[in-house]
Structure formats: C-alpha cells, structure tokens
C-alpha positions in Angstrom: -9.9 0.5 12.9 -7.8 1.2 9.8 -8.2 -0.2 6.5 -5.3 -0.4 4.0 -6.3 -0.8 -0.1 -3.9 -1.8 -2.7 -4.9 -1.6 -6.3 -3.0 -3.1 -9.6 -3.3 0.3 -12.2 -0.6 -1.4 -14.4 -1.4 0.0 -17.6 -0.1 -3.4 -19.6 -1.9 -6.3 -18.1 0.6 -7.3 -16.1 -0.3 -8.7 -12.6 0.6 -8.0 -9.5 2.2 -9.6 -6.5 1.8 -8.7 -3.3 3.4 -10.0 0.4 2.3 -8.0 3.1 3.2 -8.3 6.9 3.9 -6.7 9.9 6.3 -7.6 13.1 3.1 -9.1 14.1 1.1 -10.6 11.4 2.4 -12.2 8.4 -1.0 -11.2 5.7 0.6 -13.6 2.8 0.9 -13.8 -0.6 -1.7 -12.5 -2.9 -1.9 -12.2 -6.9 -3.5 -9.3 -8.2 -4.9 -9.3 -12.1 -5.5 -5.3 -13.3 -7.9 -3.4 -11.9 -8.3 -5.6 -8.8 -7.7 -4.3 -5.4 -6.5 -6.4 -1.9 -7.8 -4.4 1.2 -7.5 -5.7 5.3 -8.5 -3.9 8.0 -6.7 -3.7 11.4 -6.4 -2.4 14.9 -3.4 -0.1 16.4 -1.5 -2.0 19.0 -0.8 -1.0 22.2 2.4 1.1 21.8 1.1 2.4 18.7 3.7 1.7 16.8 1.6 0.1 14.0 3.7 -0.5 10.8 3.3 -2.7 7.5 5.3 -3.2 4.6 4.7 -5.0 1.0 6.9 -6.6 -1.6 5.0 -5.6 -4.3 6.1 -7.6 -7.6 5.4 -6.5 -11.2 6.7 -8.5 -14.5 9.7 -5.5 -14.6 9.2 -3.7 -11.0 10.0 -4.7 -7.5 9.8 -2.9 -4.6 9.4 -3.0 -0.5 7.6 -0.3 0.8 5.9 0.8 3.6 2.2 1.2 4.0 1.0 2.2 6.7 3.4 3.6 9.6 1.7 5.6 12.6 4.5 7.7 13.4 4.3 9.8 10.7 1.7 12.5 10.6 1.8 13.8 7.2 1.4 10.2 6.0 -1.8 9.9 8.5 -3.2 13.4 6.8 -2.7 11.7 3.4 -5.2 8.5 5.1 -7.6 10.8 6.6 -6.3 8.9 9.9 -7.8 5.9 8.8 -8.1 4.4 5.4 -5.0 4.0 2.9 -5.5 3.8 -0.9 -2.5 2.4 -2.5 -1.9 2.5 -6.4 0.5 0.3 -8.3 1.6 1.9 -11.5 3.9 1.9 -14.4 5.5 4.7 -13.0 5.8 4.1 -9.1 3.6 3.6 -5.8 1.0 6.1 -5.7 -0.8 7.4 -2.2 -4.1 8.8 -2.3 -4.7 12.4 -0.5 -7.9 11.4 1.0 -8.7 14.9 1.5 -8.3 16.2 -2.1 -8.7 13.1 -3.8 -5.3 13.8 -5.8 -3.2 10.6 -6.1 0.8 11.6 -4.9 3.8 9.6 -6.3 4.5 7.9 -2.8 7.3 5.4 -4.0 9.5 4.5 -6.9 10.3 1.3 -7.8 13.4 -0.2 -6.8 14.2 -2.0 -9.5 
C-alpha cells in the first residue's frame, strides 16, 4: 500500500483547496483550514503505472501537480517507496525526503 499526505503550511490563514484524482479514481474536492492535513491510502495497479495529480487552490496560488507517479525512482527515494508527505506553502509545493527528514521545494506555483 501507499499513502499520500497533503498538509495546508500557509503561513496567512488562508485555506486550502484541494481536487485529487487519478485516470482511475476521481478522490474529490476537499477544503483544508491551516495546519490540517488530507491523507488516502492506495494500491499500485496492475501495470504499475500508478499516477495522481491535485489542483491545489490557495486565496493567490494555483497549481496542478503531480503527487505520486511510479515511474520515477528518485521521487520514490524521496517516499521511502511508500508514504508521500506533501506541504503547501507560501513559497511552493514542498516534498518530504523521508530519509533525512528535510522538506525539498518540489513545485512552484503556477500562478
């Protein structure tokens, strides 16, 4: 199984929305107030070509990004192959190194 955590670190009390899916599953919309985190756990499937995306909306920030992809073995490295810890900043999208414990400026934001 892997797990997938998003957390709202906006430093101004904005929230945070959040649609997540995959070619599969559509995970829906979910509103995020700081310091609250969204997690779902899942299952590979067959081809393992796993992949989700998230619009994640802030009061000045939008962005689409990718989550969780299994073709790509550095990102895996970053998840210890299985759990992703996802921070929503100010600044960006940040992805925890699970080994180090360091948090890594994944993403910008796209607007």
């Amino acid at each position: 199984k892997y797990h997938v955590h998003i957390s709202n670190d906006f430093s101004n009390g904005n929230k945070l929305t959040i649609h997540c899916k995959s070619r599969d599953d559509d995970l829906g919309w979910h509103v995020l107030q700081v310091s609250e985190e969204w997690s779902w756990t899942f299952r590979e499937n067959i081809y393992g070509t796993t992949l989700f995306w998230c619009n994640l909306i802030g009061e000045n920030h939008s962005a689409s990004v990718k989550v969780f992809y299994m073709y790509d073995t550095e990102f895996l490295k970053m998840c210890n192959y299985k759990e992703c810890f996802w921070s929503v900043r100010d600044d960006g999208i940040y992805l925890k190194n699970d080994w180090t414990a360091s948090w890594s400026l994944w993403y910008d934001w796209e607007h």
